[in-house]
TORTIKOL-806154 format. One record per residue (C-alpha): x, y, z; residue in one letter. Coordinates in steps of 0.001 Angstrom, whole numbers, padded with zeros to 6 digits, always signed. Example, Ala and Ser with C-alpha at 12.3 -4.5 7.8 and 13.67 -1.06 7.14 Angstrom:
! TORTIKOL-806154
+012300-004500+007800A
+013670-001060+007140S
This chain:
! TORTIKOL-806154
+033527-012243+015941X
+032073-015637+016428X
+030676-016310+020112X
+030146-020717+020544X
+027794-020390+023500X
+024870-018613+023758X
+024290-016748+027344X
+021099-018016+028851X
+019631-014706+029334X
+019884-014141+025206X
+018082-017642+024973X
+014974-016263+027460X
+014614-013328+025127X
+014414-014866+022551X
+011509-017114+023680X
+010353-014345+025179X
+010108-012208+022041X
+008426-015215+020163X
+005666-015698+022420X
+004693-012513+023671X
+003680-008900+022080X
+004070-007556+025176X
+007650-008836+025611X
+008978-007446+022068X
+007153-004138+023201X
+009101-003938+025825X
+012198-004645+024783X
+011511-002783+021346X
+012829-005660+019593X
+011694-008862+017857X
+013310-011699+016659X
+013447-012407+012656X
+014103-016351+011522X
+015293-017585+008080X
+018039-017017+005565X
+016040-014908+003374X
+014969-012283+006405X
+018144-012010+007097X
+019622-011185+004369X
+017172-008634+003960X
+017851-007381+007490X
+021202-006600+006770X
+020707-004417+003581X
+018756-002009+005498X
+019207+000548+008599X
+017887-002180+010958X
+019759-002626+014116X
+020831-006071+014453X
+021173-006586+018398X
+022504-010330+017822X
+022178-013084+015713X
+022427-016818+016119X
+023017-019357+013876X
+023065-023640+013679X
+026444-024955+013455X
+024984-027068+010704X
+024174-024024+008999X
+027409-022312+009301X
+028962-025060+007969X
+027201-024939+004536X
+029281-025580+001351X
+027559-022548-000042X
+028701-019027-001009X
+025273-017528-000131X
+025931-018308+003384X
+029455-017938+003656X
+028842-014183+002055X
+026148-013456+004948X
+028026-015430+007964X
+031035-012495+006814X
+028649-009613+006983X
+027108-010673+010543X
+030571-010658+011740X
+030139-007242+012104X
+027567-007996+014973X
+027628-009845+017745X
+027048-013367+015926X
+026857-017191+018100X
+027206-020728+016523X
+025252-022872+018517X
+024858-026778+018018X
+021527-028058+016140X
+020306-029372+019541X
+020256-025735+021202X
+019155-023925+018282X
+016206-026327+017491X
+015233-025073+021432X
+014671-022095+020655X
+013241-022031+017178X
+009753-022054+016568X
+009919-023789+012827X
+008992-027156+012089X
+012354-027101+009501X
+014385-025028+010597X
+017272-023035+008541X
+019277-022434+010963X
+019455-018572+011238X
+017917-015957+013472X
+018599-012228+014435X
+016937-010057+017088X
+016387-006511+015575X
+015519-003783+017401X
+012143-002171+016232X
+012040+001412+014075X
+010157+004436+015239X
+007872+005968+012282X
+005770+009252+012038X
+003102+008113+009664X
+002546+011670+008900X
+005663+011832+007408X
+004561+009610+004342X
+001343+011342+003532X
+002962+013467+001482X
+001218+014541-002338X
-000157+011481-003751X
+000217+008776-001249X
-001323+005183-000843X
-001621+003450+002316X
-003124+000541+002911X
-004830+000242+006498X
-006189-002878+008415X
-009292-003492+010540X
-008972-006485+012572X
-006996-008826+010596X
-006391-012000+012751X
-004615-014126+010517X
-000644-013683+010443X
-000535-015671+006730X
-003220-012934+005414X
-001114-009898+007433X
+002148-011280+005776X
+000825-011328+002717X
-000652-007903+003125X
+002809-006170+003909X
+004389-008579+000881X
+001658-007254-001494X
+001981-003372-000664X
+005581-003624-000873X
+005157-004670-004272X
+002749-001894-005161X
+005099+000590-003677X
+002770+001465-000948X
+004175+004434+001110X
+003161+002526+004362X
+000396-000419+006083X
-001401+001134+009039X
-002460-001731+011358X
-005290-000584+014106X
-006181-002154+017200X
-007586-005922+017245X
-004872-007111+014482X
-002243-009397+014901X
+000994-008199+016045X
+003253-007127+012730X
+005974-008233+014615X
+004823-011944+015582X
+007060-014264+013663X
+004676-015857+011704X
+003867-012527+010144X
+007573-011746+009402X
+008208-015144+007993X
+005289-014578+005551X
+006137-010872+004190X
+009520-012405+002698X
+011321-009727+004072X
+009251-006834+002694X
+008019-005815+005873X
+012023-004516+006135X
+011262-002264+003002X
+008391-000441+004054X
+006696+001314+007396X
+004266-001126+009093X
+002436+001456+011408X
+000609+000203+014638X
-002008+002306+015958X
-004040+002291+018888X
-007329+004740+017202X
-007766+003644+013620X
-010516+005459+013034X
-008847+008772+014613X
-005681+007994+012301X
-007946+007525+008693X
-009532+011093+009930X
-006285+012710+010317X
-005288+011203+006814X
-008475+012696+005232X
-008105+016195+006188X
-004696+015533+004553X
-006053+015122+001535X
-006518+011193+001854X
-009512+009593+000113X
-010710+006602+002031X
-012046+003330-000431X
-013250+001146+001794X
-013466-003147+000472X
-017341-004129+001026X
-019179-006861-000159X
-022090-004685-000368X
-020141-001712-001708X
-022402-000375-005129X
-019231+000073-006915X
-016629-002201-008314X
-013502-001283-007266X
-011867-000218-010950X
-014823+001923-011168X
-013098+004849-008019X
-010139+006928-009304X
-007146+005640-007310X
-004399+008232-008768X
-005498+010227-006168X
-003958+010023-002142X
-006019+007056-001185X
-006434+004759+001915X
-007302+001235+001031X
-008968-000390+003816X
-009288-003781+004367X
-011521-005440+007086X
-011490-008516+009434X
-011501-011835+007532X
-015342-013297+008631X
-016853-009317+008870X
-015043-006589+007024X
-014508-003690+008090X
-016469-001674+011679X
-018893+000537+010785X
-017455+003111+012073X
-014997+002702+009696X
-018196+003116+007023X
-019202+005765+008086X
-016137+007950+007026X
-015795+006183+003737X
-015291+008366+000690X
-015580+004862-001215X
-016859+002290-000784X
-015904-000448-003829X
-016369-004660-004265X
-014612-007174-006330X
-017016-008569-009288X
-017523-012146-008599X
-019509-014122-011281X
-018620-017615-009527X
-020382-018986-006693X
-017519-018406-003733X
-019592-015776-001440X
-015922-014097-000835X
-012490-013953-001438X
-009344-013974+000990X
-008803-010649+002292X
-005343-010789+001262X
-005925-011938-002183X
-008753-009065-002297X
-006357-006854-001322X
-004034-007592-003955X
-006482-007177-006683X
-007392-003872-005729X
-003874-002406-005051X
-002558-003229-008112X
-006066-001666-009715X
-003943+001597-008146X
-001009+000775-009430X
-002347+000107-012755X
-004424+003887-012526X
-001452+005342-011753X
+001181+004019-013988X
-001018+005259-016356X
-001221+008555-015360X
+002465+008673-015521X
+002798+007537-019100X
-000718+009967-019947X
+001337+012998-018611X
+002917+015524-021207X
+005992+015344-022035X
+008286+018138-021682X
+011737+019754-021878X
């Protein structure tokens, strides 16, 4: 059912859960903007507390939104005029569609089951590189993203907008004690490769079929050294140019996908049998 005006209290949370970590922390939700995240939203186990959309938006000739305005109908959905809803969006174009979803619980000892591969974040500041992070390891079929203390909130819109929705396919852990977490992981069985620029070995040099922790580190100074200190790994990214680095998010790319390459392989090496 359709609601045409949007309670004032649901228009403070919202702000509320824009601005402030604290805010979506305590009200274990956050608020997800654009078509695309959405859609995505919806074809998961998400809880959907309430979603608003444009009246302009609504009102699209299209069967891409007429197919999703059905679906929310199952939730408590509000049209709202372009004036109201440009209030309380934080986009410089706006599409017209938000939800608030209330945030999943996840054991992260539940994925490090035989063979695993997490990816897990030191201090990344930048919501565009986070995003991008999450987007990446969705691709790669990472099991789940551990983000420690000192990185932006996976749950600030920026970051959302930037996965594409992936960070609705995968776990995007939180944790207060990284370096208590990547312990735990090891006596698991969990190999730590740590990204260095001063790392001996190149990164397709480690074997990555095994359970493995890829960890990435702040954008201007890599990872603690804490952190290098209970490497297993520690591996760099050839670079015969004359750029001094790469994007953390780019680097982290190339080196997943080194994983997924190792692995795929040892899939198609494997026997096979009857």
């Amino acid at each position: 059912m359709i609601s045409s005006s949007l309670p004032k209290r649901q228009i403070k949370l919202i702000k509320a859960l824009k601005e402030s970590k604290n805010a979506r922390e305590k009200n274990h939700c956050f608020v997800a903007e654009g078509l695309r995240s959405v859609e995505e939203i919806v074809k998961t186990d998400y809880t959907i507390e309430f979603t608003v959309v444009s009246e302009k938006f609504a009102n699209k000739d299209c069967d891409r939104v007429r197919k999703l305005i059905e679906k929310l109908q199952n939730f408590k959905l509000y049209m709202i005029s372009e004036g109201i809803y440009d209030t309380i969006s934080d986009t410089v174009t706006p599409q017209g569609i938000m939800a608030v979803v209330r945030m999943k619980d996840y054991d992260l000892m539940e994925y490090a089951d035989n063979n695993f591969l997490f990816v897990a974040l030191d201090r990344i500041k930048d919501p565009g590189n986070m995003g991008t992070i999450i987007r990446t390891a969705d691709a790669a079929g990472v099991n789940a993203v551990i983000a420690g203390k000192g990185c932006v909130d996976a749950y600030n819109p920026k970051v959302i907008r930037s996965t594409m929705g992936s960070i609705f396919h995968l776990p995007v852990i939180q944790t207060d004690d990284l370096i208590m977490t990547l312990k735990e992981l090891k006596r698991r069985g969990g190999r730590i490769v740590t990204s260095h620029l001063k790392a001996k070995k190149y990164y397709y040099d480690v074997n990555l079929k095994v359970s493995t922790v890829l960890v990435m580190g702040k954008e201007d100074e890599g990872v603690s050294d804490e952190i290098i200190d209970i490497s297993d790994e520690m591996v760099k990214i050839p670079m015969p140019g004359l750029a001094e680095s790469l994007n953390v998010s780019i680097a982290n790319g190339i080196i997943l996908f080194e994983a997924v390459k190792q692995r795929m392989n040892k899939i198609e090496n494997m026997p096979f049998c009857l």
